[in-house]
N, C-alpha and C positions, 0 to 999 in steps of 0.2 A: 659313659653310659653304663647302669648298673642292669645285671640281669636279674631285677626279681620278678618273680614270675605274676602274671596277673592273674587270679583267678577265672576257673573256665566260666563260659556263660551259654546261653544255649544259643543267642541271636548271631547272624554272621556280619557283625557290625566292621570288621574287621578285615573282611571279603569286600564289603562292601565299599569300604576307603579305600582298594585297593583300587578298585573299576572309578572311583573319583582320581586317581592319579590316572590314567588311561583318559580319560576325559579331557582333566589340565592339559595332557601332553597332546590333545589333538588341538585343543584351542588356541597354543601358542603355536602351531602349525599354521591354523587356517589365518590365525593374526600376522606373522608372518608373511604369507602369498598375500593377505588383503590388503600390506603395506605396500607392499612390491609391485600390484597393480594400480594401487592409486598413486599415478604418480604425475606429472602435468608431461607437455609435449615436449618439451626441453631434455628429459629424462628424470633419471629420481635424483633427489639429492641427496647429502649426506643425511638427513634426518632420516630420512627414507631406508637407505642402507643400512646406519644406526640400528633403527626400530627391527628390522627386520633378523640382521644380526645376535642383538638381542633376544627376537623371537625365537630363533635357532639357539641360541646358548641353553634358554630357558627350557628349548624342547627336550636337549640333548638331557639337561642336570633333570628334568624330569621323568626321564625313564629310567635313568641310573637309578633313584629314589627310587621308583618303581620295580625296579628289578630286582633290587635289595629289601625290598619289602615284602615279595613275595617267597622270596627264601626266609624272613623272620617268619610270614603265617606258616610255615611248613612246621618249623618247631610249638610242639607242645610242653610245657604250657607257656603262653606268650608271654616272651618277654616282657621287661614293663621298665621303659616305654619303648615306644614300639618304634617311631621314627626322633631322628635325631633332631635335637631341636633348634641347635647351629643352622641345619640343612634347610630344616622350615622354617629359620628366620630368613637366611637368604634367599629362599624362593619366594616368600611374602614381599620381600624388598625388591625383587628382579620383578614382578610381577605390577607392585607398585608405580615402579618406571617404566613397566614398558606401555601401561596403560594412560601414564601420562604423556607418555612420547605419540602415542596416539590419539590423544586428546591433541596435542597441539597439532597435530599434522591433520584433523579433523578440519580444527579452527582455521588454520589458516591456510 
């Protein structure tokens, strides 16, 4: 990751992606507990646990982003780029899966 700086701007566009990482990290929470309660009278199953799992990996690696993001907005002038894009590749792909893991435990 190269540090060139972005030029200032006046909007808090940057603030504001940060409250969208605060967001993710409660939706993969509340996805999480939603797995965990839908589960049949037998108990949950491994899909269940899976999903849920997952939910929590995705919660944890999203507030680390998040926490490291908000010490980047502290420095002037912003780095560029601002999150890493490894990190937001794998969270696009953890995201990817967990919403199919609950697409299928929807279905069946």
């Amino acid at each position: 990751m190269t540090d060139v700086p972005i030029p200032e701007s006046r909007g808090l566009q940057a603030e504001r992606t940060d409250l969208s990482w605060s967001r993710t990290a409660l939706a993969f929470a509340v996805n999480g507990s939603l797995l965990l309660l839908r589960q049949h009278m037998s108990g949950p199953t491994w899909l269940h646990i899976a999903g849920a799992c997952l939910a929590v990996i995705l919660l944890i690696f999203t507030l680390v982003m998040s926490h490291r993001r908000r010490r980047v907005l502290v420095k002037r002038p912003l780095p560029m780029p601002l999150a890493d894009p490894i990190a937001l590749t794998l969270l696009a792909c953890g995201t990817s899966l967990l919403g199919l893991t609950t697409l299928v435990m929807l279905i069946a």
